[in-house]
N, C-alpha and C positions, 0 to 999 in steps of 0.2 A: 635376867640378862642372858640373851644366848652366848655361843660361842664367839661369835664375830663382835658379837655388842663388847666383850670381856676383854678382845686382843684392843679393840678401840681402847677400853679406859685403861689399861693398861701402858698405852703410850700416851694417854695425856697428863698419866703421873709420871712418866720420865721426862717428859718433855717439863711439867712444871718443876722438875728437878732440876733437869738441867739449867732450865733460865734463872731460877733463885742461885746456885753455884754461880751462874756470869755473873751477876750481881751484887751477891752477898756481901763483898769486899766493900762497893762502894754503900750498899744499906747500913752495914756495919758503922760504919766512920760518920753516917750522916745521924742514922737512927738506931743506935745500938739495942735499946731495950725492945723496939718492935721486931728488930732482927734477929735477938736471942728468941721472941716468942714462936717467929716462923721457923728457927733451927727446931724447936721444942717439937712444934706441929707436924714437919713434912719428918722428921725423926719417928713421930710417933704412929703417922696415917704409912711407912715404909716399913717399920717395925715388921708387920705380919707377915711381910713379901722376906724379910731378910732372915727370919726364924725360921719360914719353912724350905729356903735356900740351905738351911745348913743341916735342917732336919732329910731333905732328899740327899745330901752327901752322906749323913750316920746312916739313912738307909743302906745307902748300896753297901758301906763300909761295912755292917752288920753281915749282908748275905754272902760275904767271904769268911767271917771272924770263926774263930774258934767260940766254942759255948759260951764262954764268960764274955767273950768280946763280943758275941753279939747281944746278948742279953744288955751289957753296957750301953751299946751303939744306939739298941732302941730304946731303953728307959730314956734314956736322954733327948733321943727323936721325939719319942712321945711328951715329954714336959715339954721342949719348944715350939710342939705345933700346937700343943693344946692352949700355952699363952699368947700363940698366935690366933689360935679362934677365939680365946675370950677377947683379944683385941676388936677382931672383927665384929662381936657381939656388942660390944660398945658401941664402934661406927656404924651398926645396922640401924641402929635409934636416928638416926640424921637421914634426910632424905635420899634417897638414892644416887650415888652417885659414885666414881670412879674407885672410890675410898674402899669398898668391898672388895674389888673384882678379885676375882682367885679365892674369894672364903670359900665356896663349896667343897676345891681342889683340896684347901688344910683340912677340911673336917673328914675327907676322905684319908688324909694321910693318916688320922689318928686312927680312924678304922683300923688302919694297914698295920700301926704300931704294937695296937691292944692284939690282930689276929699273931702277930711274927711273937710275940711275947706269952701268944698259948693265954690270954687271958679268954678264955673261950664264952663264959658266962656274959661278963663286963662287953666282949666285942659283938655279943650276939643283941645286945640291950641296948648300946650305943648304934651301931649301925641299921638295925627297925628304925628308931626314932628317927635317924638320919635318913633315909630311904622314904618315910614318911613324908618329913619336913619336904625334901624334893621333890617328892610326886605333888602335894600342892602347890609346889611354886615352880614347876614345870614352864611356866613361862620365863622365869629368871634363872633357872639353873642348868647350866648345860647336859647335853645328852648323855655324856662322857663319862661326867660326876652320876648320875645316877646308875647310871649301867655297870661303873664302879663297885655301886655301893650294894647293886645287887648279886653282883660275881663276889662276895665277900659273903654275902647271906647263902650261896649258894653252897661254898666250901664249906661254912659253919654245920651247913643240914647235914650236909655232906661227909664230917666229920662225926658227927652226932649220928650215921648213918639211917638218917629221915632219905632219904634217897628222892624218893617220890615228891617232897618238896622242894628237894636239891635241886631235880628239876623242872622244875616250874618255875623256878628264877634262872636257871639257864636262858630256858627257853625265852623268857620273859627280856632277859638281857639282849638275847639274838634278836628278836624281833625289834627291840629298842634303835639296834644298831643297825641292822638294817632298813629298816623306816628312814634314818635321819643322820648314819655316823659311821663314815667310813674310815674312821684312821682302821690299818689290818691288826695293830697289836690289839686295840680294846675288840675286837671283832675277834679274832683269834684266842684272845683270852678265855672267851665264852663258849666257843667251841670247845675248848681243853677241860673246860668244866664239866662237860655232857657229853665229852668222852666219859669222861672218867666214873661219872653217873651213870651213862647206858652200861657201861661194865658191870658194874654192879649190882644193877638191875636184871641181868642177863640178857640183854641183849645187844648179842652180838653184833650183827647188821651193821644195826643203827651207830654202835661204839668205834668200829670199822671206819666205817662212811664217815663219821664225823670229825673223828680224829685225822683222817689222810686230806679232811679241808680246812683242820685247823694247820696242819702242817704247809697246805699251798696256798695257805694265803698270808703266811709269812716271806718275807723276801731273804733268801738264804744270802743275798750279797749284802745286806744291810745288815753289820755290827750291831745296830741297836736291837736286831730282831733275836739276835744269836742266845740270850739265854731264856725267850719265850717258848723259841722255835723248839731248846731243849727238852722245856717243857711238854712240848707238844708230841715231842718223840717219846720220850718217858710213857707216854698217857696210853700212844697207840700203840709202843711196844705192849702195853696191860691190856688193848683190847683184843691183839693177836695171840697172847698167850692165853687169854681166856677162849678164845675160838683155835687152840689148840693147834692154832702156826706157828711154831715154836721159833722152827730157823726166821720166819717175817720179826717175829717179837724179839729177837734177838740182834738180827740189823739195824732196826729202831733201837736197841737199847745201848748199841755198840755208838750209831749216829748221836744221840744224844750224851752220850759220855764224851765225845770230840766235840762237842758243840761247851758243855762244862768245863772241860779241860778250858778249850781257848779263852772261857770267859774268864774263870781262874789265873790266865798268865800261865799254865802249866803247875798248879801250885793244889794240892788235893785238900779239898775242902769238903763242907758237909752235904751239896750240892752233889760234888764227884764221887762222892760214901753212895747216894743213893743211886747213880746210874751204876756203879759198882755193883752194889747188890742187886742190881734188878738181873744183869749180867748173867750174875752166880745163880739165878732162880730159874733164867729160861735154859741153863746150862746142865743143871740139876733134870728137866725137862728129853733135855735131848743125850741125857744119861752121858755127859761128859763131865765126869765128879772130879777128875784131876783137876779141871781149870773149872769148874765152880769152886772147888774147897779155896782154889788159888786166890779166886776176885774175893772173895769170904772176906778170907785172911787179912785182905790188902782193905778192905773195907771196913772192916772192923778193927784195924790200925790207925787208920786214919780218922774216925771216929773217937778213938782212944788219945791222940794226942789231937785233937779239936778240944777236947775234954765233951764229949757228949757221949756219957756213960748213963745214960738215962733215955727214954723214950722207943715211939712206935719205932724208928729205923736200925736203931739197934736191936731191938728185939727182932727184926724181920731178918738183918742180918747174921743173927744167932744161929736162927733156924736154919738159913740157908745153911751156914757153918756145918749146924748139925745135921741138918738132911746128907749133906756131901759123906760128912764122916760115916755116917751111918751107910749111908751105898758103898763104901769103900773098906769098910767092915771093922772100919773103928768105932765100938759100939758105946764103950765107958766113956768115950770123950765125946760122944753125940748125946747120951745121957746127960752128960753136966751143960752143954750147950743149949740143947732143945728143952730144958727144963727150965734154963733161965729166961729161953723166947718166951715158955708161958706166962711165967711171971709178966714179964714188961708187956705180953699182949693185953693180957686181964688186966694191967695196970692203964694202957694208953688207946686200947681197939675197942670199938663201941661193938656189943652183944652184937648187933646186927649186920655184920661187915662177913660178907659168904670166904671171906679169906680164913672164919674161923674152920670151915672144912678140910683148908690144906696146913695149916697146925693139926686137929687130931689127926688128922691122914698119917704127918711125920710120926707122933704120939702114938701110933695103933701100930705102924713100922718097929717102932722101937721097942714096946713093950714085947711084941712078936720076936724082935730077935732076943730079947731077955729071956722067953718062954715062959714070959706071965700073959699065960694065954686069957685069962677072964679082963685083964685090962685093955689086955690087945685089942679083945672081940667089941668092948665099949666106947673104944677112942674111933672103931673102926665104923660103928653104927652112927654116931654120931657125926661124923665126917659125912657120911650117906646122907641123914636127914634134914642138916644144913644144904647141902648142894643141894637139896632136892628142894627144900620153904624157898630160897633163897635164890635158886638160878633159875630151877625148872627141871623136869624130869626127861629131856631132850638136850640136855648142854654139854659142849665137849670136857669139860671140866668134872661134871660126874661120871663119862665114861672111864678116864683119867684114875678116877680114885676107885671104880669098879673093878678095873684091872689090876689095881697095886691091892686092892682085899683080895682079889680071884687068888694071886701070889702067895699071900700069908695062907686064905683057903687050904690050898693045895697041900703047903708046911707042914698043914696039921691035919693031913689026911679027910679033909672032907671036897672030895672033888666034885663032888653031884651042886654044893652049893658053889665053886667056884667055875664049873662051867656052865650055868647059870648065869651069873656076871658075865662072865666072857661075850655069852650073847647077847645080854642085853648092851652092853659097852661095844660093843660090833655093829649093832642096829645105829644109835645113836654117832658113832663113827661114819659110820657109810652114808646116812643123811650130811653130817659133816661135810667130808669131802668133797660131794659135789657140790657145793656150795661153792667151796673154794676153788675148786675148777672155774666154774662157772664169773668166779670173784676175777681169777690170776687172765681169765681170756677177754675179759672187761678191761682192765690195764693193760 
């Protein structure tokens, strides 16, 4: 059933709805027991439509909640749409017919549930099989639903940091959508995916480019685009700060925090926690540690009374925390901070994720100003060899952490190896730049 075939049976179950409601009174009085079977019936073939009605409301309600609240929002989501697809699975035995329309749309919901709920295993094993099931019945299943179900496979690799498969269902998505499916959020959603992927594959360019058309092909006047578009800010601020345009990755990060805000009502939520932190990191960046430690703070309050005292965003905004303190030369309270980031990193970041370079980087900082030089020198190596498997030995992000070892270098009297770094974080710099010359005369 395409998409047009789907809006069709969709109104010829309101319409049989509505005409049995004209009626009913007088079926009722004339033929009560064949009237109670059809209340039974048209009760039971709307059931699936009315379950995942209320499962799209505990959605949204979930993506403001605090931790326990959204955790509730969704298990609850998730039981009503999955008895909404076993419903489905019932009326799929009966010949084709209007009785379905929308099942792909719930089985996609449960995807969405299992990923919001971190069941990451269980959503990576439901959503293949789903994504399966679709691609062979590509003649009945809308473009939308499958494109869906692959932007879900995408974050999962993603998360698992498989990168290189992450994108391959990007891409796989984009092409889907543009062959056949223009709504801009499912088309934008797929580009925020392969932002986010070309970052961490290190490539710049590409993370650039792709993020600034996930962002224009959202409609900034259109409320319903406002918390994708945040998304998409979020994504490109990450691609600019890894191409070491701090102040660009920062306007992005400040734009998406006002786009969270407004979704919020003004109300700071765990959505607001992470444009927060992203803030305090390109701030950190542009060595403005007063208003990084600031957004920290304010992020990691907010966080604390969401009750999400657990996971990858509080661990990120630790560090931040700690990074600030530690530029600011609060060094015991950047200890107990950047000690805890490791912790919830090693507990929630996949080995493969290049952000492990700028944890040791803060970790080689800190043990450097303790003057435990031999930890220093290995959180420092460390940081080097990551950016280098992981970005590429031309990336502004290892010039970045070149510079901040040249630093500790110099502390401990070996200048011949710190201006060494200097020039090689120089070369890699200067190729940089014109880039982004080249990038800023393009716009």
């Amino acid at each position: 059933m395409n998409q047009k075939n789907e809006i069709s049976s969709v109104i010829v179950i309101i319409t049989l709805v509505v005409i049995w409601l004209t009626v009913r009174s007088a079926a009722y009085s004339q033929f009560a027991q064949l009237a109670l079977s059809l209340d039974i019936l048209l009760s039971w073939f709307a059931l699936p439509s009315i379950l995942h009605l209320f499962s799209v409301i505990l959605l949204t309600i979930g993506l403001q909640a605090s931790s326990t609240g959204q955790k509730i929002s969704y298990t609850l989501g998730l039981f009503l749409e999955s008895i909404a697809v076993f419903v489905d699975k019932i009326n799929s035995v009966l010949p084709h017919t209007a009785l379905t329309a929308g099942a792909p749309g719930r089985k996609v919901m449960v995807a969405a549930f299992l990923s919001g709920l971190e069941r990451r295993a269980e959503a990576k094993k439901y959503t293949t099989a789903m994504v399966q099931e679709f691609r062979a019945n590509s003649d009945t299943v809308p473009l939308a639903n499958l494109s869906s179900g692959l932007t879900f496979l995408a974050e999962i690799a993603h998360q698992e940091g498989n990168y290189a498969e992450a994108r391959k269902y990007a891409e796989e998505t984009l092409a889907i959508i543009e062959s056949g499916q223009s709504d801009a959020a499912v088309k934008a959603a797929a580009m925020i995916d392969m932002c986010s992927t070309f970052v961490k594959q290190g490539l710049i360019e590409e993370s650039i480019e792709t993020g600034i058309r996930a962002v224009n092909t959202l409609d900034s006047a259109n409320p319903y685009h406002n918390q994708l578009q945040a998304i998409a800010y979020n994504n490109l601020s990450l691609a600019y700060s890894y191409a070491a345009d701090y102040e660009q990755a920062l306007q992005c990060a400040r734009r998406s925090f006002k786009l969270k805000l407004a979704a919020s009502g003004g109300k700071e939520t765990n959505s607001v926690a992470i444009a927060r932190s992203n803030i305090a990191d390109y701030l950190i960046y542009l060595g403005r540690y007063h208003e990084a430690l600031d957004e920290a703070k304010k992020a990691l309050l907010s966080l604390d009374n969401l009750g999400f005292r657990d996971g990858l965003l509080r661990a990120t905004t630790l560090q931040n925390l700690g990074s600030s303190e530690l530029s600011l030369g609060e060094v015991q309270s950047a200890k107990t901070h950047l000690l805890e980031a490791l912790v919830g990193k090693t507990k929630h970041m996949t080995a493969k994720d290049p952000e492990w370079s700028s944890v040791y980087l803060d970790l080689g900082s800190l043990y450097g100003a303790l003057k435990e030089t031999g930890t220093a020198d290995g959180y420092f190596t460390k940081s080097v060899a990551i950016a280098k498997n992981c970005l590429g030995e031309q990336h502004p992000r290892l010039a970045f952490i070149y510079l901040r070892y040249a630093t500790y270098l110099k502390s401990t009297d070996r200048e011949r190896e710190a201006i060494d770094l200097e020039k090689a974080a120089g070369v890699i710099n200067a190729h940089w730049d014109e880039l982004k010359k080249t990038r800023k005369s393009l716009n």
